[in-house]
RODO-2510 file (C-alpha; in nm, 4 decimals, decimal comma):
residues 161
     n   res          X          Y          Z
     1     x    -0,0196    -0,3645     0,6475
     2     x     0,2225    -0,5886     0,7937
     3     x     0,5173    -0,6631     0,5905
     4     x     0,8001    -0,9033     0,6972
     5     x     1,0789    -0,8004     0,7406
     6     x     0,9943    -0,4501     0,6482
     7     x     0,7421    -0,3860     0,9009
     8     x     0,4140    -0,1530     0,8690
     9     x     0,3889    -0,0457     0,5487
    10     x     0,0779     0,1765     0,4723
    11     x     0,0011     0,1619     0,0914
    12     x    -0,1546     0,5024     0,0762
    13     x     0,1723     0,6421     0,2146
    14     x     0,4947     0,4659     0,1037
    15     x     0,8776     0,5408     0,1473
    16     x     1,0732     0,5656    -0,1581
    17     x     1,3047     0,2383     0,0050
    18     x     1,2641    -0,0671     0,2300
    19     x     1,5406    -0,3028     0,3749
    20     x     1,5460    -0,6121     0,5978
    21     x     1,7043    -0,9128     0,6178
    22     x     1,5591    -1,2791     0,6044
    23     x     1,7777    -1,6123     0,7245
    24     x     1,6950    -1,8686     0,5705
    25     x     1,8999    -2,2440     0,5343
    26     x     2,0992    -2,0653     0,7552
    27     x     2,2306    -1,7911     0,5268
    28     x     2,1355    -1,3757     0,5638
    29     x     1,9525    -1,2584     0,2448
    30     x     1,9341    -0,8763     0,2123
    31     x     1,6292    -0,8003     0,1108
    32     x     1,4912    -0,4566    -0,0242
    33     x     1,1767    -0,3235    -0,1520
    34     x     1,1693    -0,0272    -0,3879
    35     x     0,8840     0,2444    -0,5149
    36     x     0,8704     0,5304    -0,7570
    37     x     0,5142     0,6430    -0,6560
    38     x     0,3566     0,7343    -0,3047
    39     x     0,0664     0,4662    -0,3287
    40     x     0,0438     0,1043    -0,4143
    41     x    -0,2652    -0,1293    -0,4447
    42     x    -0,2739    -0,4094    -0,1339
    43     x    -0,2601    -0,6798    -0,3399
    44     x     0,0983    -0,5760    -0,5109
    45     x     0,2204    -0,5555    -0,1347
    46     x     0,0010    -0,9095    -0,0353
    47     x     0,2283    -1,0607    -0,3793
    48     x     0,5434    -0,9441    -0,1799
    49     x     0,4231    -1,0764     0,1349
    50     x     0,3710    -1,3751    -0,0184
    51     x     0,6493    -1,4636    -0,2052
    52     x     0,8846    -1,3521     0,1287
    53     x     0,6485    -1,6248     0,3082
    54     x     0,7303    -1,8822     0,0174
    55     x     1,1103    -1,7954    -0,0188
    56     x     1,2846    -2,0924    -0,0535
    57     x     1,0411    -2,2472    -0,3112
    58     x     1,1100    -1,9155    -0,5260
    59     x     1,5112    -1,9173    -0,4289
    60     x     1,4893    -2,2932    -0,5882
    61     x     1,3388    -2,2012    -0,8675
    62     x     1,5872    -1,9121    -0,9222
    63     x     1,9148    -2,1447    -0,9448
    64     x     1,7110    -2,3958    -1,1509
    65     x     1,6458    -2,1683    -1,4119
    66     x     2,0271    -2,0939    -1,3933
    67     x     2,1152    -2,4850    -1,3776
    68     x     1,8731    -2,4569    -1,7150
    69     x     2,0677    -2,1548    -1,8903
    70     x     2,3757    -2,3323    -1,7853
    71     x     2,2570    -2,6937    -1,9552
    72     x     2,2446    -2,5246    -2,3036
    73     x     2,5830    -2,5307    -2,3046
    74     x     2,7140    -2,2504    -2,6122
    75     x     2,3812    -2,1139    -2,6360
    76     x     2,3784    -2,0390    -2,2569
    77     x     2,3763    -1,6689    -2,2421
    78     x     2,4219    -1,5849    -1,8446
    79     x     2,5409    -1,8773    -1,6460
    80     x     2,7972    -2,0660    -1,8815
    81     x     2,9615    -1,6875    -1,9306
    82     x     2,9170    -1,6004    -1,5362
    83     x     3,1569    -1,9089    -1,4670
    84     x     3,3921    -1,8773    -1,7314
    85     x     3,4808    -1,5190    -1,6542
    86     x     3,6028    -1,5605    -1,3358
    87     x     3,7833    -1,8877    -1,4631
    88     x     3,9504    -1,5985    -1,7165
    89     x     4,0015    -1,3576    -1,4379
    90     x     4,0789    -1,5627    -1,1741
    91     x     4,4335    -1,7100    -1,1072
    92     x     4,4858    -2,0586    -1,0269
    93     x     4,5451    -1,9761    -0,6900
    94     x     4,2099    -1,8240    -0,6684
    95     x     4,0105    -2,0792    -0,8498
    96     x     4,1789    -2,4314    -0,6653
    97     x     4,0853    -2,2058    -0,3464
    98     x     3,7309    -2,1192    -0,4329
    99     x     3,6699    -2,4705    -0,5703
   100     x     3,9082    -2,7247    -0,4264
   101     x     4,0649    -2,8112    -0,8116
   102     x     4,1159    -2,6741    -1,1540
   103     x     3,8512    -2,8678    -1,3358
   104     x     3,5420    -2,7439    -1,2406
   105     x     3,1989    -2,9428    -1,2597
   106     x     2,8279    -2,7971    -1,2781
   107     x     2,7785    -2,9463    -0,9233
   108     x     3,0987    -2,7723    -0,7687
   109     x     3,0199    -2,4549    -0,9518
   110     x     2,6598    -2,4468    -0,7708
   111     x     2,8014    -2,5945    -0,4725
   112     x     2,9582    -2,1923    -0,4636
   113     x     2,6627    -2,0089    -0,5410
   114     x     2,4650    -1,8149    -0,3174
   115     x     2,1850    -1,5867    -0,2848
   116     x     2,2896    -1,2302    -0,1557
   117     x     1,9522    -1,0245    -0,2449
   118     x     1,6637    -0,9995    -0,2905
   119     x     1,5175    -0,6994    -0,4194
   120     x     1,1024    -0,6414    -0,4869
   121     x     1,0153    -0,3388    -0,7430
   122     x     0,6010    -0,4385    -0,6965
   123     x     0,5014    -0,1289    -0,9152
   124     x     0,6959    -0,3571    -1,2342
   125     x     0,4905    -0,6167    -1,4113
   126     x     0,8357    -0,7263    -1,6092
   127     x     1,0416    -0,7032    -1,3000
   128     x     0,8963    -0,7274    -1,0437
   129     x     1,1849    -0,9498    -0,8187
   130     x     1,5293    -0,9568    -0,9044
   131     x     1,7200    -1,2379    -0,7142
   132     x     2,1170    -1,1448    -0,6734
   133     x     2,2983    -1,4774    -0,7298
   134     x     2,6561    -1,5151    -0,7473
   135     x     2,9765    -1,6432    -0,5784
   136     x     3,1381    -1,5413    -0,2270
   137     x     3,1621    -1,1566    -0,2001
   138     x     3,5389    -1,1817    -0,1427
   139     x     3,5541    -1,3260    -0,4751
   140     x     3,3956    -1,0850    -0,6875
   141     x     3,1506    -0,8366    -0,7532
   142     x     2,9831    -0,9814    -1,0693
   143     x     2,6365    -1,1640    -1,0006
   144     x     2,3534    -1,3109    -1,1557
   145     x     2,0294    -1,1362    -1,1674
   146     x     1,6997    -1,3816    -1,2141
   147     x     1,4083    -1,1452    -1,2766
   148     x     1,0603    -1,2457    -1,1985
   149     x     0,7551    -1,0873    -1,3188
   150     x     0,4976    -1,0083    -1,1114
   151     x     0,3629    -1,3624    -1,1465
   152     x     0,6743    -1,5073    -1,0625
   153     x     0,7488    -1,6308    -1,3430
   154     x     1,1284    -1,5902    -1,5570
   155     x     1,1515    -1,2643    -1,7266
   156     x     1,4977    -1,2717    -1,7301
   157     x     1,8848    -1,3927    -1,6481
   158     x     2,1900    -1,1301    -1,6882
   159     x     2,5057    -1,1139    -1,5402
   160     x     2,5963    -0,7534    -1,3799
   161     x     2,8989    -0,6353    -1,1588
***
């Protein structure tokens, strides 16, 4: 079965690891896909097929349920603490250049986000994508995960370095 960007991918015989790359709004996305077992079912692979076909609707989706985490203000448990620790960490050297200024809106901080991976795990119900999310590599290491389950719907936001 046809897989893009992975290529063939015979269910009945899988590699432990997949990588490609998609561009899309003229970015590179890494994009990996990951099993534990030798054999999948078609329609797990079909799911990833599909949502590669779809990715910008799903890459949307991804930064607004960060844009949503980040509207509950104190309660926000990912987004709200993935911008104020590298306003911590960062000089003010670093932040006027990553931003432009010192005060720094919801709009500028998204302005700075980007999607760096995208990594499938079809054999998870609970995690089934997790979308990489976080500012300019030469910046930092720290992202924002958005995990999807496998009906592509929020299972959950963290921040990991």
């Amino acid at each position: 079965m046809l897989v893009k960007p992975f290529g063939e991918i015979d269910p009945d015989n899988l590699k432990d690891y997949y990588s490609g790359e998609i561009t899309t709004s003229n970015r590179a996305i890494n994009v990996d896909l990951n099993f534990e077992e030798t054999k999948i079912s078609k329609d797990n692979l079909l799911k990833v097929s599909n949502f590669i076909e779809n990715i910008n609707v799903f890459l949307e989706q991804a930064m607004k349920y960060i844009s949503t985490d980040y509207d509950l203000g104190e309660d926000s448990e990912t987004a709200q603490e993935y911008l104020s620790h590298h306003l911590e960490y960062m000089g003010a050297e670093e932040v006027n250049s990553l931003f432009g200024t010192k005060e720094v809106n919801k709009q500028l901080y998204f302005s700075k986000l980007q999607v760096y991976r995208v990594g499938f795990y079809p054999e998870e119900s609970e995690d089934f994508v997790i979308i990489d999310i976080q500012f300019p590599e030469e910046v930092t290491n720290y992202l924002m995960a958005v995990t999807l389950d496998s009906k592509f719907e929020l299972s959950f936001i963290g921040m990991d370095s």
